[in-house]
C-alpha positions in Angstrom: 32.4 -11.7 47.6 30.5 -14.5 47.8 30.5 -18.5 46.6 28.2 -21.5 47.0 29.2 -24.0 48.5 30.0 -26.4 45.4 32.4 -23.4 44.4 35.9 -24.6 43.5 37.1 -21.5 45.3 36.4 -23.3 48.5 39.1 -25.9 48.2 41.6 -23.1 48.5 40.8 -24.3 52.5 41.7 -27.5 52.1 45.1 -27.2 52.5 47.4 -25.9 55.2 49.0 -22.7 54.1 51.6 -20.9 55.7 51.1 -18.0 54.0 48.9 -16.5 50.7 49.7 -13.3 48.9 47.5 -11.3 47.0 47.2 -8.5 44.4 43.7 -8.6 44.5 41.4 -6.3 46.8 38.2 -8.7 46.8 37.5 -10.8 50.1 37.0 -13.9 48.3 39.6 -15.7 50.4 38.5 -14.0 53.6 35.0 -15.4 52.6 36.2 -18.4 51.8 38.0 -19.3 54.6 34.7 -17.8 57.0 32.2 -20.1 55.3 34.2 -23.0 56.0 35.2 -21.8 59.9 38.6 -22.0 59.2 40.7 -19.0 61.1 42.1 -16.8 58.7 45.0 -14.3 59.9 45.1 -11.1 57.2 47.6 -8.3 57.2 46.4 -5.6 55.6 47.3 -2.1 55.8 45.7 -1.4 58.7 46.5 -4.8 60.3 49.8 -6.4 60.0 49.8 -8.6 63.2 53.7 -9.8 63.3 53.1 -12.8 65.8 51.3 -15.3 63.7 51.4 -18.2 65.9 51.6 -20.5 62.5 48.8 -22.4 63.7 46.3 -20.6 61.0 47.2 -19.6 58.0 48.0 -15.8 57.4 46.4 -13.7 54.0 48.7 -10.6 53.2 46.9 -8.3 51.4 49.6 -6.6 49.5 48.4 -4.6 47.3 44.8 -3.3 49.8 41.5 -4.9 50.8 38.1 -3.7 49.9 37.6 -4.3 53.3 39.9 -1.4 54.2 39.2 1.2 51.3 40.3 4.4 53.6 43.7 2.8 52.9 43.9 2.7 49.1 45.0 0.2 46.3 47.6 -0.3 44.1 46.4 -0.3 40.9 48.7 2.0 38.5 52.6 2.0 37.9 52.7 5.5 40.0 51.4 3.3 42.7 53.5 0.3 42.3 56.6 2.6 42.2 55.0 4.8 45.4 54.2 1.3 47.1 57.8 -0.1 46.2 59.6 3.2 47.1 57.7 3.1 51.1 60.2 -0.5 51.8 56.6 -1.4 52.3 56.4 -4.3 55.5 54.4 -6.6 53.6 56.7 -6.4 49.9 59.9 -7.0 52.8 58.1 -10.2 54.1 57.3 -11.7 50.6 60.7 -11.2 50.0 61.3 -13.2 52.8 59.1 -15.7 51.4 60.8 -15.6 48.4 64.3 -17.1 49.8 63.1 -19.0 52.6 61.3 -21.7 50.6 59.0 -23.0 48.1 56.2 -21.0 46.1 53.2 -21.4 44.2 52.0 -17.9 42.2 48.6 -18.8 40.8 47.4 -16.3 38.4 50.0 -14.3 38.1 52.6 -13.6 35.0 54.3 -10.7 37.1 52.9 -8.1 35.3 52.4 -6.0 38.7 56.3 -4.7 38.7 56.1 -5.2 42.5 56.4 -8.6 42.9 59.4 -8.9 40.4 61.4 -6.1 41.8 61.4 -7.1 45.4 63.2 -10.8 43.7 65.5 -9.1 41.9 66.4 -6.7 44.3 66.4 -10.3 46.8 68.8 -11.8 44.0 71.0 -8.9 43.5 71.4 -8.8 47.9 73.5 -12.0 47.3 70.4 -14.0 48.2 70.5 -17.9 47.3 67.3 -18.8 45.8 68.5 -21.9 43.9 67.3 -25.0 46.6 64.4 -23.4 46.4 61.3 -24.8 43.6 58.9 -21.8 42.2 55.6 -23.1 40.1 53.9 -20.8 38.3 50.6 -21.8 37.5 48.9 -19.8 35.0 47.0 -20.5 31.5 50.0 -18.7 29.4 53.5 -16.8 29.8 52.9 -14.1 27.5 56.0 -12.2 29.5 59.1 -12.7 27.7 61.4 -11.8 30.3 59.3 -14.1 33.0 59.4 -17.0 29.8 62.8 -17.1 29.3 63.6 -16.4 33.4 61.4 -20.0 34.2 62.9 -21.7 30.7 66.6 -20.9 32.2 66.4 -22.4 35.5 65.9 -25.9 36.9 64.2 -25.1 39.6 61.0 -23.2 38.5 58.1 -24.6 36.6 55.3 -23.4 34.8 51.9 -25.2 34.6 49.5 -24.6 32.3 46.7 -24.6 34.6 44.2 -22.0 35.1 43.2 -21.0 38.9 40.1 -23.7 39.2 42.2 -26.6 37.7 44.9 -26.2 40.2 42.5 -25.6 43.3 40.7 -29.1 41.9 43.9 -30.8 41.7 44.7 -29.5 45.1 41.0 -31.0 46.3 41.4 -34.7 44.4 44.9 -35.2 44.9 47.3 -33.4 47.6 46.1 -34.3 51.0 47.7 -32.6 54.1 49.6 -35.6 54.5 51.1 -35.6 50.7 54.0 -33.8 49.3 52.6 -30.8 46.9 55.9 -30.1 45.7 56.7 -33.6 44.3 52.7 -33.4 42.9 53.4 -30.4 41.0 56.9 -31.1 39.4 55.4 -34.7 37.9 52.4 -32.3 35.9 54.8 -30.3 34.1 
């Protein structure tokens, strides 16, 4: 992949992440992340480096990296159910994600079963993730399960953004300094 430097794609590094997830294969955020010299971690399948010193932010590649084709995708339901059915390292840690604090899924209405399962199966574990705040920022819920799932609890928001609006909002309002939680619950 590859951007200009006006891109809105690039505001991505404007911010200090913990961590990003993806279901996509491209290197955008790899590229991204190069052109501005920030250090990028990424766990891949070939790479999941466990001692992230927090200092940089760390990409996991959840579902592969065209960067590391010899280690295949997940692209069908066979290879969700395969990729669920390995307690796969990376599907454990955004689990642990998932309980430990606050998330942002941009893009994404769940439609990969993956990402659902692993919170359910979380949920059904006894796992507390009421004090926790989940935005989902996506043009539409067309899911009805996900629709009625965000409509039923107080602490999970949906923002009818699309990917460049939010990264825009991220560049010409949340500094490092601000609160993006408190940002984000005000827009919806």
């Amino acid at each position: 992949c590859s951007v200009g430097d006006e891109d809105f794609h690039v505001y991505l590094t404007e911010y200090k992440w913990n961590k990003i997830y993806t279901l996509n294969i491209d290197d955008l955020v790899e590229y991204v992340f190069d052109k501005r010299s920030i250090d990028l971690n990424v766990w891949n399948n070939d790479n999941d480096d466990r001692n992230n010193d927090k200092s940089r932010t760390t990409l996991v590649k959840l579902h592969g990296c065209v960067n590391n084709h010899e280690s295949g995708y997940v692209f069908d339901d066979s290879e969700y159910t395969a990729f669920m059915n390995l307690s796969n390292c990376f599907l454990r840690d955004f689990g642990n994600s998932v309980i430990e604090g606050d998330m942002i899924f941009v893009g994404t209405e769940f439609q990969e079963q993956d990402l659902w399962s692993i919170i359910e199966r979380y949920k059904s574990d006894g796992f507390d993730i009421s004090g926790n705040n989940y935005f989902f920022i996506t043009p539409s819920v067309n899911d009805g399960v996900l629709k009625r799932w965000i409509e039923r609890q107080p602490n999970v928001f949906w923002i009818n953004w699309n990917t460049k609006q939010f990264l825009e909002f991220m560049h010409n309002e949340i500094s490092v300094d601000m609160q993006l939680i408190t940002e984000l619950k005000e827009k919806r």
